[in-house]
N, C-alpha and C positions, 0 to 999 in steps of 0.2 A: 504494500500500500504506500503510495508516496502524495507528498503535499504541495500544494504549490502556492508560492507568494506571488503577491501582486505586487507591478514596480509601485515603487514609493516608501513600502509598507514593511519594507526588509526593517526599519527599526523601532520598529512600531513593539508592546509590548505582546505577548506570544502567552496563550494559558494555558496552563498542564491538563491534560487529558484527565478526567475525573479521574479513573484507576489509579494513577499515576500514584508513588509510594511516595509519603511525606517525609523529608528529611526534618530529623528532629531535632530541638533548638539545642547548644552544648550551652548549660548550663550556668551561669558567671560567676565568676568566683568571689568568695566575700572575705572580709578580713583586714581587706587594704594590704598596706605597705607591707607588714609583715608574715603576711599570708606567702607572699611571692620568695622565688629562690633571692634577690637581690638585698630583700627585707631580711632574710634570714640568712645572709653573707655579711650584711652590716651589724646584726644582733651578734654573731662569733667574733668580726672585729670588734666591737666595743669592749666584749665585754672578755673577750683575749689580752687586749693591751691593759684592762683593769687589774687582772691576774699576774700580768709582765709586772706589773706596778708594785702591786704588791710581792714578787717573789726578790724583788731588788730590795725593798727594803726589809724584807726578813733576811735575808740572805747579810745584808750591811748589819743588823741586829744579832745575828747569831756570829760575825765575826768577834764582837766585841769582848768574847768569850776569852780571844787570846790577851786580852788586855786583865784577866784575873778576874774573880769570882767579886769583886764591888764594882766592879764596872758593868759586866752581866748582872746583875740583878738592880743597880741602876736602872738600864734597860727597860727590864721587868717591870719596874716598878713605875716606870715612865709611861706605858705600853695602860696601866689601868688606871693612871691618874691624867689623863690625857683631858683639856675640859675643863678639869678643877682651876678656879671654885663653880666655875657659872654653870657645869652639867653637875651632876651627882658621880660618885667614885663610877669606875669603869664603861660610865653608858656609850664614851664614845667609841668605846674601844668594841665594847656591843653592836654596837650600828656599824662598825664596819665586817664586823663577823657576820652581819645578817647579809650586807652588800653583798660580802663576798662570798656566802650560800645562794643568794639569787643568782648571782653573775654565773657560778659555775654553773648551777640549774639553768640557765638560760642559756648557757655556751651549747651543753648536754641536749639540753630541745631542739636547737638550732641545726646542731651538727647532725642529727639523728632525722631530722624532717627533710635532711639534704640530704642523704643518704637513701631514705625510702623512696625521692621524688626521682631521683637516679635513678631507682630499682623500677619505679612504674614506667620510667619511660623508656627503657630498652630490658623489659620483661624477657624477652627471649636472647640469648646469650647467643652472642658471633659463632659465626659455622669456625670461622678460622680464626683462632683468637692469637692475637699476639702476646708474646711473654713480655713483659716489661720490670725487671725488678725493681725499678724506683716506684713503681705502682703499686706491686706486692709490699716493700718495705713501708711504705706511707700507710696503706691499709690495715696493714698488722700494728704499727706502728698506733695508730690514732685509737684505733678498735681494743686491741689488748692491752696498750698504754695507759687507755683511758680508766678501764676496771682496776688496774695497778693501782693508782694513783687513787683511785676511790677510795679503794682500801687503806691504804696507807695514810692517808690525810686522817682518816679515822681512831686508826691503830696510833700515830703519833699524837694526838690530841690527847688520846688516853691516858698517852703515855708520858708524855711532857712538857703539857700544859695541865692537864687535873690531877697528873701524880697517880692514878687510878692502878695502872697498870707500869707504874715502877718502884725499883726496889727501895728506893728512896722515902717514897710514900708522897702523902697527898700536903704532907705538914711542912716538907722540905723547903730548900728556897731551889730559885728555876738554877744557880749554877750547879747545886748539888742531884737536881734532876738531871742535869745534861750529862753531866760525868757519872752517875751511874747507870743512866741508860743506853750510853756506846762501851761502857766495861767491857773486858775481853770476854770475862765470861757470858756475857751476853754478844757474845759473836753471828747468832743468829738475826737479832734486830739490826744492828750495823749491815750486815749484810740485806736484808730486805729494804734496810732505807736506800744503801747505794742503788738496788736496783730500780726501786721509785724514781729517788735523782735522775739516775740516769733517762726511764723512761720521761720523765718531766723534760728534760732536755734535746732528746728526738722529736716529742711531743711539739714543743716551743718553735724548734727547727721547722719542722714541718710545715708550722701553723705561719708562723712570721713568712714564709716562701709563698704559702699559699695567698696570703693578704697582700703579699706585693704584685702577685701575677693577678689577681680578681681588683687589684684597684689598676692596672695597666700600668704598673712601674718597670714592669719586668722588660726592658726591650734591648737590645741589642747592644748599645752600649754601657746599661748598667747591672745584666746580667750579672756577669761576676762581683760585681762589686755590692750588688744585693744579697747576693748567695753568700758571700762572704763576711756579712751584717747579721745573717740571720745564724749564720755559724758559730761566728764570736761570741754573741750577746749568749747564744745555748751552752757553748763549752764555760767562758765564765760564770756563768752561772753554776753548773753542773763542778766546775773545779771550786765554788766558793762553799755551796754546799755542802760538799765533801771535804773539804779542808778541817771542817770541827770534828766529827766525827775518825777522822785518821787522826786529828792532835790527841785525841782519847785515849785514840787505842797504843798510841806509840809513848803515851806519858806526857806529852808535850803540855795538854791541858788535864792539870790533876787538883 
């Protein structure tokens, strides 16, 4: 069966055949800004570089340790008098432990809602997939990092901030917690911290790489010189953190 047009009328509008199947309307999406992948690449940068923020300045706190057990608990002691007189003892030091529970919960949503929208949108996996190991490394990396670090933030809170779970006890001051929670004999904590460290600073690495290449930093001639920013700032970090814990164990801080 064929149709024919009359001149003139070729753009004239044309109506679908009753039968005809109705294509169905897709859906809109709600939420706003942070519904979308852009809104939730900006929610990991925010609140990534809050966490950089703060692991600089605990990291600058836990050196002070080498400087002898009245200098660290100075620290200490600065950390829940922060505010005073115009807050009441510790609340500011509260308000930022709660910040920095949303932030990581918000890093955690964010990164997880990018990773599913991933997964919907190329549901069925390449006939021929390429090996790429910086892709394997970054995925094991972010993924199993991630649950490290969970743990570990936990298990040291317990451990050397409420005294709970060290041998010191809950009555001690933080320098006497710190030197009895990397003791030899507790060889096994020493060891699970480095490897949090460590993962925290793959982690870092990754993440600062990934924030220079999703803001368009990344191009041709600052390549290296971004790669090599986001390296630095992980290994010093990773070498400052583990700096207290090796003065522990070798006697250096006693």
């Amino acid at each position: 069966m064929t149709a024919t047009i009359e001149r003139g009328s070729a753009t004239a509008p044309v109506k679908p055949p009753a039968d005809a199947p109705v294509k169905p309307k897709r859906p809109t999406r709600r939420g706003g800004f942070l519904s979308s992948s852009n809104g939730k690449k900006a929610v990991m940068a925010v609140t990534g570089a809050l966490m950089v923020l703060f692991l600089v300045g605990h990291m600058a706190g836990n050196l002070k340790s080498f400087f002898g057990a009245e200098s660290f608990n100075s620290y200490a002691a600065f950390l829940r008098t922060m505010g005073e007189p115009i807050l009441p003892h510790r609340v500011l030091l509260t308000v930022v432990e709660i910040g920095l529970v949303v932030a990581v919960g918000l890093h955690m949503w964010a990164a997880i809602s990018l990773a599913r929208r991933a997964r919907k949108a190329r549901p069925v996996k390449y006939a021929a997939r390429r090996k790429s190991r910086a892709d394997g490394y970054a995925v094991h990396t972010m993924r199993y990092g991630g649950v490290v670090i969970v743990l570990f933030v936990v298990y040291h809170l317990l451990d050397l901030t409420f005294g709970v779970a060290n041998p010191a006890g809950a009555a001690s001051t933080p320098y006497e917690r710190l030197v009895e929670g990397f003791a030899p004999s507790r060889w096994w904590v020493t060891l699970f911290y480095v490897l949090a460290v460590v993962m925290v600073g793959l982690h870092l690495r990754h993440g600062l790489w990934s924030a220079f290449q999703t803001l368009g930093l990344a191009g041709r001639r600052s390549y290296r010189a971004l790669r090599a920013a986001a390296t630095g700032l992980s290994a010093l970090l990773v070498v400052g953190f583990l700096a207290v814990p090796a003065a522990v164990v070798l006697g250096v801080i006693k």
